[in-house]
C-alpha positions, 0 to 999 in steps of 0.5 A: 407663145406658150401655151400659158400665154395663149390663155392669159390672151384668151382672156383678154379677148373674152373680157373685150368681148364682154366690156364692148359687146362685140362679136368674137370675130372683131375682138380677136381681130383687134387683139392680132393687130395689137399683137402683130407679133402672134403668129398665124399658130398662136393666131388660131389657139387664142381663136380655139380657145374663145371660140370653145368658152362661147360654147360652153359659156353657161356651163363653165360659168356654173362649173366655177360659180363665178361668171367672169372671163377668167372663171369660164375660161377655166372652167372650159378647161376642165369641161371641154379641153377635159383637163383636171384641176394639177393641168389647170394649175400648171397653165395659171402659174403667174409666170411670165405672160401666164395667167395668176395663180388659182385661188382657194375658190378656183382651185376647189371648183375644179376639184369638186364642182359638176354639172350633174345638178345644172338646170338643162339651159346649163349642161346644154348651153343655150340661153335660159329664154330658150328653154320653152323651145328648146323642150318643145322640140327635144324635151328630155333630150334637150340637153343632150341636143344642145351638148352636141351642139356645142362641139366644134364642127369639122369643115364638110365640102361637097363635091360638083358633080359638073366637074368632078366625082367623089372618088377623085376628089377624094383621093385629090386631098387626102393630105388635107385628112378629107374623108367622105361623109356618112350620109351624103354621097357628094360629101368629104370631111376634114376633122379638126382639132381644139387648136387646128388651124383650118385647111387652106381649102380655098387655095387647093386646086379641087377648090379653084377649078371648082371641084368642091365647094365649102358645105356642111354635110346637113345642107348638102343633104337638104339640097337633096331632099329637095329631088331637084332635077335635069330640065325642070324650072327650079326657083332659089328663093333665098339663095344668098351667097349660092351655096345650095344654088350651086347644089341644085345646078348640080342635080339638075345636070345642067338643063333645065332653068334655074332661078336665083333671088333673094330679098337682100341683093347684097346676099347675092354679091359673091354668087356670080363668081361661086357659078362661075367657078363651078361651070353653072351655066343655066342660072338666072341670077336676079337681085331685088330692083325697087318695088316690082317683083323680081319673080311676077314672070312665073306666075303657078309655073316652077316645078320647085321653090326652095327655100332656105328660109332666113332664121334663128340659126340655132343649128349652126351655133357649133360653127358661131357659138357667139350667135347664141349669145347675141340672140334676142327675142325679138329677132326671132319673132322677126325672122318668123314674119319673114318666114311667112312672107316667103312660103305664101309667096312662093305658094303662087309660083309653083304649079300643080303637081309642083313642090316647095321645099321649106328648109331652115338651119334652126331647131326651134320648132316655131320655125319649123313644124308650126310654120309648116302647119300654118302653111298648110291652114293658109293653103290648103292646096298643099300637103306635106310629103311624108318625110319618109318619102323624101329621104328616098333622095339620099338612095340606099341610105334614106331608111337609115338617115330617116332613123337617125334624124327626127321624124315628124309629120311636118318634116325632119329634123337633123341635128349634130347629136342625131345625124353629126350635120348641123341642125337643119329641117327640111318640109317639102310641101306638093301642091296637089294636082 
């Protein structure tokens, strides 16, 4: 396909979307069936580009005063691929498989139109019912934070230490590009380009063995932070698919007793394999069964709960710029009951002089700092560690990291502009001897 033909695809995508309200996953799923002909090439360009007019979706809107598929299509073009108005033009020739030709109106948005007089919701892309929290948490610099967030994120891997070393694995995929991460001493990235196709990592070998494991560099640090360690009893509260369970059986060498559970066992179904694979051998895995307590056993007993508290998912829009779109109201109010049900039940199980590590992938601050103080209000048996503190689990450069990320009295903050990891925040809460 030529490169005009691939966008005359993308906005047929971005209509479906529009028309069904389906996510972008399904409808560029449905167009490469309907067009088997496109190859695994084209394939990933068509992707690149839907997935980069999601995350830019306001602003290109904007840009061409006009919210159709076509105008922000175009208008990313300009935004985010930074192709002037001739480029654009050239593409939209009316050729063959080509998009039409640009009208007056198009032609003179491109030529003229900026964001500079864009309300912050616009320049940062995120939706406009967000604009209190959003302030709340970065306040002039929120269309900043929110610009980062909607660059394209490189894919981070983590090196297993019960397998592996860094240096080694880094060496085993420098073809893949990898190199290792800023902050995190476990971490190698692959940059990737508008129209890359995403590495096969999972057929490498580092990756079949269980050398590495597919993991932002934000939640390898978050796994950190949490200074699980060899021969403690360590609770996963919301392990999920195990990627920081994988982390901590990591930490902990080995020794020790590691419990993983979550509220969704379904959650859970592709853990047993990922432990597995990554020679874990002293994880508990154990799913919801009916209404009895899957945790009653530990009563005030672990030195550590974790939890990756379900949320928002605001600071990983980079990696699902479609989520921002679908988001509504009322399930973030949702997801905050739920965060509440998980710390006063992990309150029980950890015993003085124990610890709970709140993390969350969101930036909203009603999931992260109020949460924490609430917490606190409700249990006063607990304090937060001073972040400053908690850094010191990433070594000689927990003073740097602690610069770069946003301190405050609850917790930290990461973020893609601050840190280049998605949006994490992690609050590790000790309970007083």
């Amino acid at each position: 396909m030529t490169p005009a033909a691939r966008l005359s695809a993308a906005i047929e995508v971005i209509d479906a979307i529009d028309r069904n309200r389906t996510p972008a996953g399904n409808a560029l799923k449905e167009w490469g069936t309907a067009h088997r002909f496109a190859g695994s090439g084209d394939r990933a360009a068509i992707s690149g580009l839907v997935y980069d007019v999601l995350r830019r979706r306001a602003s290109s809107a904007w840009l061409m005063d006009d919210d159709t598929p076509r105008a922000r299509v175009l208008g990313m073009l300009k935004l985010e691929r930074e192709l002037d108005a001739a480029a654009i033009a050239t593409l939209c020739d009316g050729g063959r498989f080509a998009p039409e030709p640009l009208n007056d109106a198009e032609a003179a948005a491109l030529q003229s139109r900026s964001l500079d007089n864009a309300p912050a919701h616009v320049t940062g892309d995120y939706p406009e019912w967000l604009e209190p929290q959003f302030a709340a948490t970065f306040g002039d610099d929120r269309a900043a934070e929110a610009k980062a967030m909607a660059r394209r994120a490189p894919l981070d891997l983590r090196v297993n230490t019960l397998k592996a070393n860094r240096d080694k694995a880094y060496k085993s995929l420098a073809h893949l590009g990898a190199q290792p991460t800023p902050w995190s001493p476990l971490g190698l990235r692959i940059q990737l380009d508008a129209d890359a196709r995403s590495p096969g990592v999972h057929s490498e070998e580092d990756f079949v063995k269980g050398a590495v494991e597919v993991q932002d560099e934000g939640s390898q640090i978050a796994a950190l932070l949490t200074a699980a360690k060899p021969g403690e009893q360590v609770i996963d509260m919301c392990a999920g698919a195990g990627g920081k369970t994988l982390a901590l059986a990591a930490m902990m060498q080995g020794k020790g007793r590691l419990i993983a559970t979550d509220a969704d066992k379904r959650q859970l179904a592709p853990i047993f394999e990922r432990l597995s694979r990554a020679g874990v051998h002293n994880c508990d895995v154990r799913p919801p069964k009916g209404p009895d307590d899957t945790l009653a056993d530990i009563k005030a007993s672990a030195d550590l709960a974790v939890i990756d508290a379900p949320c928002s998912g605001t600071g990983t829009w980079r990696r699902n710029p479609d989520a921002k779109w679908r988001m509504r109201p009322g399930a973030l109010d949702i997801r905050i009951k739920d965060q509440i049900e998980v710390l006063d039940r992990a309150a029980a199980l950890v015993k003085p002089g124990g610890r709970i590590a709140y993390i969350t992938c969101s930036v909203i601050s009603d999931e992260n700092n109020a949460q924490v103080r609430a917490f606190v209000q409700r249990h006063p048996q607990f304090a937060v560690v001073d972040p400053e503190q908690v850094t010191l689990g990433l070594g000689e450069k927990g003073n740097a990291f602690a610069s770069a990320a946003l301190v405050s009295a609850e917790g930290l903050l990461m973020t893609p502009r601050r840190t280049g990891t998605d949006g994490f925040f992690v609050s590790v809460l000790a309970r007083k001897s």
